[in-house]
C-alpha positions as CSV (number, residue, x, y, z in Angstrom):
1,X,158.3,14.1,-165.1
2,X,160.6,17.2,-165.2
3,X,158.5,18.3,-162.5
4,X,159.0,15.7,-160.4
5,X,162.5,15.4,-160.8
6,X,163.0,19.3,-159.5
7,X,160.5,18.5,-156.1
8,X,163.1,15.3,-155.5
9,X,165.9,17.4,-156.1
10,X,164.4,20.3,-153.9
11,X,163.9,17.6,-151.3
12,X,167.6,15.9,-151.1
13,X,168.6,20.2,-151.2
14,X,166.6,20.7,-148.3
15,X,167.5,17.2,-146.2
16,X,171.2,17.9,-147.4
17,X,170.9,21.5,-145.9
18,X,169.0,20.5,-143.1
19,X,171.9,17.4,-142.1
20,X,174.4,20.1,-142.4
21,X,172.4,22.3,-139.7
22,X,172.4,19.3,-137.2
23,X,176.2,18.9,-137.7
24,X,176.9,22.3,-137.2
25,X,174.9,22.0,-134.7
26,X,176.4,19.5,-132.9
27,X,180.2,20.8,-133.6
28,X,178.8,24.1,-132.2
29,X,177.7,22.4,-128.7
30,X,181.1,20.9,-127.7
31,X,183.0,23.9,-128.6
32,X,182.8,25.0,-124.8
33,X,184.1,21.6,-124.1
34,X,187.5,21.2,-126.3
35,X,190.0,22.8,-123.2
36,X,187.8,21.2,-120.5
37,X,190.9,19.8,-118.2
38,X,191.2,15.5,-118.9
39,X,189.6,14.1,-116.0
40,X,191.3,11.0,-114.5
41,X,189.7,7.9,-116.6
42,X,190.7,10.3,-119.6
43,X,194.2,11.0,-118.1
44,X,194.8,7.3,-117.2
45,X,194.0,6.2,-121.6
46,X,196.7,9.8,-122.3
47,X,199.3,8.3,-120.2
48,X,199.0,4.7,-121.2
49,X,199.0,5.1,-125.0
50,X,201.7,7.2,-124.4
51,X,204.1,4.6,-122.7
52,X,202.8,2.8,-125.4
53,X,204.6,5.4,-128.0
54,X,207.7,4.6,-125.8
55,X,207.1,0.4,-126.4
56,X,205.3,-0.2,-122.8
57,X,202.2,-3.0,-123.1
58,X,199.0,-2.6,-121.3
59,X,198.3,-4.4,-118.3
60,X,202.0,-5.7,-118.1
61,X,203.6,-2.4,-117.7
62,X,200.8,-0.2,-116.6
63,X,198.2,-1.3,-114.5
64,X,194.6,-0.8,-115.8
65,X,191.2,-2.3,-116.5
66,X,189.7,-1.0,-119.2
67,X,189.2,-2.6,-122.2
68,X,192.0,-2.5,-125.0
69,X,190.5,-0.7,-127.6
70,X,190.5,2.2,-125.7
71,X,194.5,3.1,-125.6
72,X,194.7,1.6,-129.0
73,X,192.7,4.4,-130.2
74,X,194.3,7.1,-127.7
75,X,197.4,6.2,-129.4
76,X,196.1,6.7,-132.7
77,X,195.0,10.0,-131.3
78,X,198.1,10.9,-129.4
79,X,200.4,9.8,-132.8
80,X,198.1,11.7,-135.1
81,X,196.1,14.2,-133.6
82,X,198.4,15.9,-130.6
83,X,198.6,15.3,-127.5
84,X,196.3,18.0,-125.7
85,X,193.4,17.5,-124.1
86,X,191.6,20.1,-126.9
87,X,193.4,17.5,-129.5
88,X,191.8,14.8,-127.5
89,X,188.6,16.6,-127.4
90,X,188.1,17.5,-130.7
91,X,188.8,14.5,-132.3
92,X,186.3,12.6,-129.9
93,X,184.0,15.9,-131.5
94,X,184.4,14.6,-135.1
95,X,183.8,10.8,-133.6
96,X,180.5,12.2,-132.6
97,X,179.7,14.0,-135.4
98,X,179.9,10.3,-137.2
99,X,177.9,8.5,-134.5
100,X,174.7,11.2,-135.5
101,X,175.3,11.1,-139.2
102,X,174.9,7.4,-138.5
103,X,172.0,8.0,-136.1
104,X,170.3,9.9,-139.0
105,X,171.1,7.2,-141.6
106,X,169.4,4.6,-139.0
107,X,166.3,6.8,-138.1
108,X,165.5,7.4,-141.7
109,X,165.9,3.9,-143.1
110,X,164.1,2.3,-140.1
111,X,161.1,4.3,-140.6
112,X,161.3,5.2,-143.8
113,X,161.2,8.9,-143.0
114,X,164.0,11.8,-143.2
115,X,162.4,14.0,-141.2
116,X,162.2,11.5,-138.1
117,X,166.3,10.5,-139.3
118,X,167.2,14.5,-138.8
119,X,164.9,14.8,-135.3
120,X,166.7,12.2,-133.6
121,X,169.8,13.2,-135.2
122,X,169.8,16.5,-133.5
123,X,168.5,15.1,-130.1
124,X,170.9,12.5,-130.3
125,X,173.8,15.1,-130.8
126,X,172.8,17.0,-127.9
127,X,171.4,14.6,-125.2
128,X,175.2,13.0,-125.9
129,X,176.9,15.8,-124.6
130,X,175.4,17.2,-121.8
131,X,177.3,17.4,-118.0
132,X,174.3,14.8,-116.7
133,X,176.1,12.1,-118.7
134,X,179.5,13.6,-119.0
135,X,179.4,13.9,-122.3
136,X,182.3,16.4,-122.2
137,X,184.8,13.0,-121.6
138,X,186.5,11.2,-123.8
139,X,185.0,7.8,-122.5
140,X,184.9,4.3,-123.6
141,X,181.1,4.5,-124.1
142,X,181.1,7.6,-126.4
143,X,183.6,5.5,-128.6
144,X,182.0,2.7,-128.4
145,X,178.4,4.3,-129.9
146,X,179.9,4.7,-132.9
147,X,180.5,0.6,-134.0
148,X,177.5,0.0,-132.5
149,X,175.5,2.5,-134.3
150,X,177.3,1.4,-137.4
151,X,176.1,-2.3,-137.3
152,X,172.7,-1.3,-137.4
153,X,172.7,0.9,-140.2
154,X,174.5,-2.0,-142.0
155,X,171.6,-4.1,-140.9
156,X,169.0,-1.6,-141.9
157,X,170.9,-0.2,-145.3
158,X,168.2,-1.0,-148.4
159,X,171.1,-1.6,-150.3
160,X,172.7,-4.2,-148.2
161,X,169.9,-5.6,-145.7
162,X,169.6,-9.3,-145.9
163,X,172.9,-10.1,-147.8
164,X,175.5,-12.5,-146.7
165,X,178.1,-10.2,-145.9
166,X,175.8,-7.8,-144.2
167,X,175.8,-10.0,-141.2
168,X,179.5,-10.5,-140.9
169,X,180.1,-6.6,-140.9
170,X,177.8,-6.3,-138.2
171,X,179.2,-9.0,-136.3
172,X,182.8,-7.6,-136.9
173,X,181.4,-3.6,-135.8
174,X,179.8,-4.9,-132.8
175,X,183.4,-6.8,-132.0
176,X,185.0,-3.6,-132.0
177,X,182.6,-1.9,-129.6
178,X,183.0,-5.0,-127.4
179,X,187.0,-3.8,-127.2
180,X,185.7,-0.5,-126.1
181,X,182.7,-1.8,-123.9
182,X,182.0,-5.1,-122.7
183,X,178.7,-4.6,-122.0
184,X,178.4,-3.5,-125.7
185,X,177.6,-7.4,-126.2
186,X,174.1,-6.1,-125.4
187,X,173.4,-4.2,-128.3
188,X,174.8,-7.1,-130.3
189,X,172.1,-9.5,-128.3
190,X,169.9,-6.8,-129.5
191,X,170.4,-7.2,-132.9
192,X,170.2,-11.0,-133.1
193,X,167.0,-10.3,-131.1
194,X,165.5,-8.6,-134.0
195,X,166.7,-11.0,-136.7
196,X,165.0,-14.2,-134.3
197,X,161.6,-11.7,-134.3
198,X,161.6,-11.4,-138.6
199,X,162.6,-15.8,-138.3
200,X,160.3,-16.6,-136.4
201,X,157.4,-14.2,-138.5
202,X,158.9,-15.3,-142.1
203,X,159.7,-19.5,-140.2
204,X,162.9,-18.6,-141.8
205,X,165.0,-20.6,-138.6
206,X,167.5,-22.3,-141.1
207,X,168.5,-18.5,-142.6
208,X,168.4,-17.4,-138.7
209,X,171.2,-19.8,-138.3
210,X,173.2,-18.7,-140.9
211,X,172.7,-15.0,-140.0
212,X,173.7,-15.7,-136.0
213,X,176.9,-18.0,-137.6
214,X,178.0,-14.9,-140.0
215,X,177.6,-12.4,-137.1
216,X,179.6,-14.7,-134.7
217,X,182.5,-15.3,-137.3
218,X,182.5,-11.8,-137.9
219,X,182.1,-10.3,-133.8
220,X,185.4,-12.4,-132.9
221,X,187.9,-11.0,-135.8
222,X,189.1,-7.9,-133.6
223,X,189.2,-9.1,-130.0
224,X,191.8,-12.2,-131.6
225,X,193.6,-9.5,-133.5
226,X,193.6,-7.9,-129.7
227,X,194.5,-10.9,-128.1
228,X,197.4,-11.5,-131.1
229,X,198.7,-8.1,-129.9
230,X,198.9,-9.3,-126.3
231,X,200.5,-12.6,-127.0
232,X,203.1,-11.6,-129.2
233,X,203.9,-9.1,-126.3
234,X,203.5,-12.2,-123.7
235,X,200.8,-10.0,-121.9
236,X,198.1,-12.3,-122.5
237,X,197.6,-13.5,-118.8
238,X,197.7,-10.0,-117.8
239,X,195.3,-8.9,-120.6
240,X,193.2,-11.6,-119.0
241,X,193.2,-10.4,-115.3
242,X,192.9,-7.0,-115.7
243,X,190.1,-6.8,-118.3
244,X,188.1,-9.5,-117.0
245,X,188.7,-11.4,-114.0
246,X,189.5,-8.3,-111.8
247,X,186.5,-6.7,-113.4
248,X,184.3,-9.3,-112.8
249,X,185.5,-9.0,-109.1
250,X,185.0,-5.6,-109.2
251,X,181.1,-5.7,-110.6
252,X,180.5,-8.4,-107.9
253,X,181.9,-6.7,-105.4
254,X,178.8,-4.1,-106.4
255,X,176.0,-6.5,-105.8
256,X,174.6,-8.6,-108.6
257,X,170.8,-7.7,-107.3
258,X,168.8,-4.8,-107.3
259,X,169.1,-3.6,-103.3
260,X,167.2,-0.6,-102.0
261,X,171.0,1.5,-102.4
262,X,171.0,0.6,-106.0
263,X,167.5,2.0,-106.6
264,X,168.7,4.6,-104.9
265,X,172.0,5.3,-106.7
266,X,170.4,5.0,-110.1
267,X,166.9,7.7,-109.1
268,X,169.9,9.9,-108.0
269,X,172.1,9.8,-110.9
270,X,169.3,9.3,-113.3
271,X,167.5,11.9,-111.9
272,X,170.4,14.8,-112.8
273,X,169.5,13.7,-116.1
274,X,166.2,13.7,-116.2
275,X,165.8,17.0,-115.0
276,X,168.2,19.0,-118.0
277,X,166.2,17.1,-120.4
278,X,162.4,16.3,-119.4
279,X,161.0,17.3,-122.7
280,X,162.9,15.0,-123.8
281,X,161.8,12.2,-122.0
282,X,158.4,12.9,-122.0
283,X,158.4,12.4,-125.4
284,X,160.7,9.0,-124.8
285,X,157.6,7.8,-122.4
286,X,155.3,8.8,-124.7
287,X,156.9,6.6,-128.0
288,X,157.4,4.1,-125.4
289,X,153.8,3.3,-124.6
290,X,153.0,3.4,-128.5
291,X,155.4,1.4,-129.1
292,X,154.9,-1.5,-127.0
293,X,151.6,-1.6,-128.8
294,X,152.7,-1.5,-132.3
295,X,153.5,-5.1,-134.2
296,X,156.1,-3.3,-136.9
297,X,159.8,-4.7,-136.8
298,X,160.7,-1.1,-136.3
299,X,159.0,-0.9,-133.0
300,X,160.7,-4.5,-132.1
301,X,164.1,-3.4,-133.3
302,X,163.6,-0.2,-131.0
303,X,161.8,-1.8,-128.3
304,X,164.7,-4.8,-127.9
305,X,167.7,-2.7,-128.3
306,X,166.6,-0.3,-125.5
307,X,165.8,-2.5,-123.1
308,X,169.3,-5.1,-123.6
309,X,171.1,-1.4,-124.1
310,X,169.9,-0.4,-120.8
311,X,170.8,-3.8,-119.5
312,X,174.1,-2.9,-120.2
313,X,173.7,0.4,-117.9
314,X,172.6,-1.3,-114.9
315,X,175.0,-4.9,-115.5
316,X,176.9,-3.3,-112.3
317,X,174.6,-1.7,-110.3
318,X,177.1,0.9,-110.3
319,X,175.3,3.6,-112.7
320,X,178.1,6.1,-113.5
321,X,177.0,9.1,-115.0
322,X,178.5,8.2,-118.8
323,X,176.9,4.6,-118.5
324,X,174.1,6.7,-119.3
325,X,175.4,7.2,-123.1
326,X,174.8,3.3,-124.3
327,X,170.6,4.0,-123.6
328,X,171.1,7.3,-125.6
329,X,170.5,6.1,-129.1
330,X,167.4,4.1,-129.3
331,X,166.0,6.8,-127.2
332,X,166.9,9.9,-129.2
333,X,165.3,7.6,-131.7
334,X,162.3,6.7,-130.0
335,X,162.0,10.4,-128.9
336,X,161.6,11.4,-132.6
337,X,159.1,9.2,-133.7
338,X,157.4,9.9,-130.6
339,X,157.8,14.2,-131.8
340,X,156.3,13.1,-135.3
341,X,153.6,10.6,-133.9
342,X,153.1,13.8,-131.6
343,X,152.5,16.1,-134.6
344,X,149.7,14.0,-136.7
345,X,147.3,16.9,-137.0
346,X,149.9,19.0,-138.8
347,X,153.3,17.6,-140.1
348,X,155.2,20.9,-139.5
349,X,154.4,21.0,-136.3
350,X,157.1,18.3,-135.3
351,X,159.5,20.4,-136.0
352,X,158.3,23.0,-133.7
353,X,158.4,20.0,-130.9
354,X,161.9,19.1,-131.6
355,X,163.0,23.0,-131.1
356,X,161.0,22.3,-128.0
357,X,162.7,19.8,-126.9
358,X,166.7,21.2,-127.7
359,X,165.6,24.5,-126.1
360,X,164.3,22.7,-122.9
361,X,168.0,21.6,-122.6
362,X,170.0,24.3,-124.0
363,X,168.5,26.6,-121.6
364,X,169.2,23.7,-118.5
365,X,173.0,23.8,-119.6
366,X,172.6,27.2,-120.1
367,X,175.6,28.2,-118.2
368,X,177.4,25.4,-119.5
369,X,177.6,26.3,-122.9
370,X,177.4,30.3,-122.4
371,X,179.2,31.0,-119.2
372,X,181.5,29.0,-117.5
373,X,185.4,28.9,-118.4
374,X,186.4,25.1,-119.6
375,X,188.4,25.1,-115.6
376,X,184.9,26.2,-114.2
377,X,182.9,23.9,-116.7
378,X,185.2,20.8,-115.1
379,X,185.2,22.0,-111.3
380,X,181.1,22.2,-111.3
381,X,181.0,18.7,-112.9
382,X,183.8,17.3,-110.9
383,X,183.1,18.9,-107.7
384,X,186.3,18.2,-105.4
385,X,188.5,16.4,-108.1
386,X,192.0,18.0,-108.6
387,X,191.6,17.9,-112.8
388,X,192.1,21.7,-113.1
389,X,195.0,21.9,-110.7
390,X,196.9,19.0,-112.2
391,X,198.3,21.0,-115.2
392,X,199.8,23.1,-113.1
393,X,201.0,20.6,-110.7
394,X,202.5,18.6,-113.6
395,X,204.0,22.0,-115.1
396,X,206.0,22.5,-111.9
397,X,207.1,18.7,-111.6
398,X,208.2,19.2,-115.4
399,X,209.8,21.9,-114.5
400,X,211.8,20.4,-111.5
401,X,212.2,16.8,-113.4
402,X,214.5,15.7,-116.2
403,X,212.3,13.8,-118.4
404,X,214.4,10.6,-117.7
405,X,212.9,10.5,-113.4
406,X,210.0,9.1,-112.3
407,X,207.2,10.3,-110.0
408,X,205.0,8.3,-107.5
409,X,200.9,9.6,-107.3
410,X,199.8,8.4,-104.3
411,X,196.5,8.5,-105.0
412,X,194.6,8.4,-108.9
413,X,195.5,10.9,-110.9
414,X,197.4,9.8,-113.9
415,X,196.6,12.7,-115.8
416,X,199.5,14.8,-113.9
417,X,201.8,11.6,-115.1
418,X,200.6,12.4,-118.7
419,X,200.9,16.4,-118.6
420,X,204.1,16.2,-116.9
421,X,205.4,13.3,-119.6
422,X,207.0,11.6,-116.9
423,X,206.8,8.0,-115.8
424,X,205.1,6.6,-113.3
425,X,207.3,4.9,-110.1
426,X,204.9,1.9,-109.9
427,X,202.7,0.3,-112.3
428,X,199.5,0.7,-110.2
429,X,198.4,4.2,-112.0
430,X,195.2,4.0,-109.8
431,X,195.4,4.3,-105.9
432,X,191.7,2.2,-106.3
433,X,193.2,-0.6,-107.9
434,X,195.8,-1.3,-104.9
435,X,193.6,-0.4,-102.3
436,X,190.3,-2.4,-103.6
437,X,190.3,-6.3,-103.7
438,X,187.3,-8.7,-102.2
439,X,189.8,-9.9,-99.1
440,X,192.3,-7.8,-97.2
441,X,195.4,-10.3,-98.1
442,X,195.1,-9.6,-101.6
443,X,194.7,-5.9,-100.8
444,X,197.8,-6.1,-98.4
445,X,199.5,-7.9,-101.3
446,X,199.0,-5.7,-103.6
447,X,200.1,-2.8,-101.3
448,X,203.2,-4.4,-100.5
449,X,204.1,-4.6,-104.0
450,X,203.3,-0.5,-104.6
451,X,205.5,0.3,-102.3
452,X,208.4,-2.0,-103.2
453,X,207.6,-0.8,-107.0
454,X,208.4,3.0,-105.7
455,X,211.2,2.0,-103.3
456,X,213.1,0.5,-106.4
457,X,212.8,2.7,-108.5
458,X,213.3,6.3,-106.0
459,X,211.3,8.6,-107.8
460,X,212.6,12.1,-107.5
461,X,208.9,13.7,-106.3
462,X,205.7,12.2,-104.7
463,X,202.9,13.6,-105.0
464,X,199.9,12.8,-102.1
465,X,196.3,13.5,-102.9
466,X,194.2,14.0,-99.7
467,X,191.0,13.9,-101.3
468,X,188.9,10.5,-100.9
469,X,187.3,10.0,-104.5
470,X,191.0,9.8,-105.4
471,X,192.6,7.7,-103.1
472,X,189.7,5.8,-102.1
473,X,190.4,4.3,-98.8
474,X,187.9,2.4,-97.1
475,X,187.6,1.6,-92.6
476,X,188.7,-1.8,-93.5
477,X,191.3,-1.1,-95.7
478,X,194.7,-2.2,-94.4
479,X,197.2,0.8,-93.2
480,X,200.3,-1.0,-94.6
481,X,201.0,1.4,-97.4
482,X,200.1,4.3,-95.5
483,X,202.3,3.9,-92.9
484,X,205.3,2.4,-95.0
485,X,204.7,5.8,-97.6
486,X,204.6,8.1,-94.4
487,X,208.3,5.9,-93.1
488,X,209.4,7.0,-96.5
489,X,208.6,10.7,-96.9
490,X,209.8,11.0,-93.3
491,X,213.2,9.8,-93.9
492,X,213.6,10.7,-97.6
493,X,211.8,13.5,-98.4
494,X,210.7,17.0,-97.7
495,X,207.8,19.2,-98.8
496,X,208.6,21.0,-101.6
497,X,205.2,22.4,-102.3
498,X,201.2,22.3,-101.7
499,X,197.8,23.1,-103.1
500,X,194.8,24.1,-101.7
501,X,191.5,23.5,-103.1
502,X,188.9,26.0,-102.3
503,X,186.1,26.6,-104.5
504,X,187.1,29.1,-106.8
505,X,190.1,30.3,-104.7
506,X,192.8,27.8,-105.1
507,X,196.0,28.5,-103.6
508,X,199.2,27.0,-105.1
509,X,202.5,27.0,-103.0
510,X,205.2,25.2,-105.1
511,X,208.9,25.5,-103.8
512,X,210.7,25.4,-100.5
513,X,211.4,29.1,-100.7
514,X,207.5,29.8,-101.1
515,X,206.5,27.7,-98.7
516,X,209.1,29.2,-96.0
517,X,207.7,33.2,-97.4
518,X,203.9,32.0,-97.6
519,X,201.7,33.0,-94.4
520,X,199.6,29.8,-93.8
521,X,200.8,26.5,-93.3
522,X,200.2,23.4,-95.0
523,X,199.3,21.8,-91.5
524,X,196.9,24.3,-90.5
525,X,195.1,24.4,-94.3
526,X,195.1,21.2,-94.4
527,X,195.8,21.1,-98.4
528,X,194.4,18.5,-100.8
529,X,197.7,17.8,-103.1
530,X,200.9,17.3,-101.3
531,X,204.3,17.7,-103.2
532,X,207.6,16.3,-101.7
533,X,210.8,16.3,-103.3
534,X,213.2,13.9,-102.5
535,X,216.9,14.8,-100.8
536,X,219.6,14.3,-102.7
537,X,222.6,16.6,-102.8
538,X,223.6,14.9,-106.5
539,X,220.4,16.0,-107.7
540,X,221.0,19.5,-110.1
541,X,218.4,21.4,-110.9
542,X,217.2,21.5,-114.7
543,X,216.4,25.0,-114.9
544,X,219.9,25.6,-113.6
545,X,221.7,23.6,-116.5
């Protein structure tokens, strides 16, 4: 007996030590990432929780469509945490570390085997965080892994599995996902999926119905709570728009059908990924196929909450690199049994196959993780986006700004807003979401009431981004606010500074002085980030109080 007791206790040692490997592990990997500039999605959640410190409501002050929970959890993040982006980034680093101690928990219970629960674990932690599926963001879908994750351990937990209030809590986890993620509804369909598979085999359908009716009281708590929020604020109608209607324009606009572009669009985007990490998903493709012929509910719940998870990727045809993330965890968990179905012959072996597999995409992020500067490890995963220079664009607008002024991006880069802790002049925070609407009038509507938003409220700089994933002008857009903003800067204001982007030699001219002394001019460069200041001889200059 004693001698049993010792091996058990040797075992939970070594799976203890083992678990505290992969989250090391996993902390270790996203190091490199913490100062990694905030890229615009991540500057647009910054600045709106941060209005939201100074009592500003979502979608009736500040124009956006993402789901609330994300800038309810910013501004838990920005109250608590800092307001960095390293702050940002680290505590999205601890969220993670959660999501694969939950990945473990799942892998383990679902097969009944630790070693599979710390395979996928590890995967998991890395395939998360790699440039293919900008992992290095602080994104609605890593946030949203972590409920979702959650609700199937609850579902799975020996200690729990089958009781009343097991259902409920799932419900309830995957309702806070849905506040992240829409499409999170997915993995929720997933889940119900598998309880309807065990009904149907036990011809339990009365229990069914009682499980489905606990999970829907249980998915609706937090969205009303949200929507509480919203109509004590009287935002609800705005809540509304922006977080569903415009965005089911928006995904429409897309193209509800497969089309040759959207095959096209996903090979290419999918393809970045596939190549970093083909070990990887050769062992995905090889689970797969043994899956699909295995009858065990863990090969259902696997098999069902890929395929609706992926269904969330693709619900837009849009296929943006960190859409990616929702497919992530049934895989990492179908690549693990697939490494110990892989390693019959000799148990041990498996592990060999998982170093495999991490080393495969270690050495593909090589540079990554070993090499580049957090400004180089955002410019070669952003390519022409302005993320590194807008700290020090907001550092000179904060410099040349009293903190009570406002300034007007004409273009989407909220970020410089939320490093320069300066309002916005309008509420539209995104050129994209003034210039993109299904019919021109609503565009030209829409444009019309940007500019009368700036003109009111006279904002002491402007700041023009000549770079087209920012601005995001289209041949049929109309010119309206182009023409009105160039009226404006004509008869109000001058150019008080410029940046231009060139790979690794950017050249930053702020000031009128600098500009008069500098040798090239703006014109000629043709720079991506305009600055103009507006005249005023009332206006005294902070640094000269």
């Amino acid at each position: 007996m004693r001698n049993g007791e010792a091996v058990l206790s040797n075992t939970k040692a070594w799976t203890a030590g083992a678990l505290l490997l992969v989250v090391i592990f996993t902390i270790l990997i996203r190091v490199p990432y913490l100062n990694v500039p905030l890229e615009r999605d991540e500057g647009g959640y910054a600045y709106i929780a941060w209005r939201m410190e100074q009592g500003e409501i979502p979608y009736k002050d500040i124009y956006d469509n993402k789901p609330p929970g994300i800038y309810f959890l910013y501004f838990i993040i920005l109250k608590f945490f800092g307001s960095t982006a390293k702050a940002i980034h680290l505590f999205m680093c601890w969220w993670v570390v959660l999501e694969v101690l939950l990945l473990y928990k799942l892998s383990a219970d679902l097969f009944n085997n630790k070693t599979i629960g710390l395979i996928a674990a590890a995967i998991f932690s890395l395939v998360i965080s790699e440039p293919g599926v900008l992992g290095s963001a602080a994104n609605t879908e890593i946030f949203m892994l972590l409920p979702v994750l959650a609700s199937y351990v609850v579902l799975l937990w020996p200690r729990v599995a089958g009781t009343r209030p097991t259902f409920f809590i799932c419900g309830l986890l995957q309702g806070i996902a849905f506040i992240f993620k829409p499409v999170s509804i997915f993995n929720w369909l997933g889940i119900l999926a598998y309880l309807f598979y065990k009904a149907k085999a036990e011809k339990q359908y009365p229990a069914f119905f009682m499980q489905v009716l606990g999970s829907l009281l249980g998915f609706f708590v937090v969205p009303l709570l949200s929507l509480l929020y919203f109509w004590y604020h009287g935002a609800v109608a705005d809540l509304v728009y922006w977080s569903f209607s415009y965005n089911m324009d928006y995904l429409s606009s897309g193209g509800a059908r497969w089309s040759q572009e959207a095959f096209l669009l996903f090979w290419r985007r999918f393809g970045l990924i596939l190549k970093s990490d083909l070990v990887f998903w050769l062992f995905c493709l090889y689970a797969l196929i043994l899956l699909c012929r295995e009858k065990a509910e863990a090969a259902v719940l696997v098999l069902t909450w890929l395929v609706l998870s992926f269904c969330g990727v693709t619900a837009g045809k849009r296929f943006f690199p960190h859409y990616f993330l929702q497919v992530m965890p049934p895989l990492s968990v179908a690549a693990a049994w697939g490494i110990w179905q892989a390693s019959r012959i000799k148990r041990s072996l498996s592990y060999a196959l998982a170093a495999v597999t991490i080393i495969w995409s270690l050495t593909a992020n090589y540079k990554y993780l070993f090499s580049y500067s957090p400004d180089q490890i955002s410019e070669r995963i952003y390519t022409v986006n302005p993320f590194v220079e807008a700290k020090q664009v907001a550092s000179f607008l904060a410099a040349r700004t009293l903190p009570s002024e406002t300034i007007a991006i004409l273009g989407s880069e909220p970020e410089i807003l939320f490093y320069a802790q300066r309002k916005s002049a309008t509420r539209y925070i995104y050129f994209h979401h003034i210039l993109w609407r299904k019919t021109p009038a609503a565009v030209l509507q829409r444009q019309r009431a940007a500019v009368a938003e700036i003109e009111n409220s006279d904002p002491r700089y402007l700041v023009a981004i000549n770079i087209n994933a920012s601005v995001g002008k289209n041949d049929d857009t109309p010119d309206y606010l182009f023409e009105k903003m160039r009226r404006i800067i004509k008869d109000r204001y001058y150019l008080d500074g410029f940046v231009n982007m060139k790979r690794g030699v950017t050249r930053y001219v702020f000031g009128r002085e600098q500009i008069e002394r500098s040798a090239g001019r703006p014109d000629a460069e043709q720079p991506q980030i305009m600055i103009y200041k507006r005249n005023s001889i009332l206006y005294i200059d902070k640094q000269k109080l």
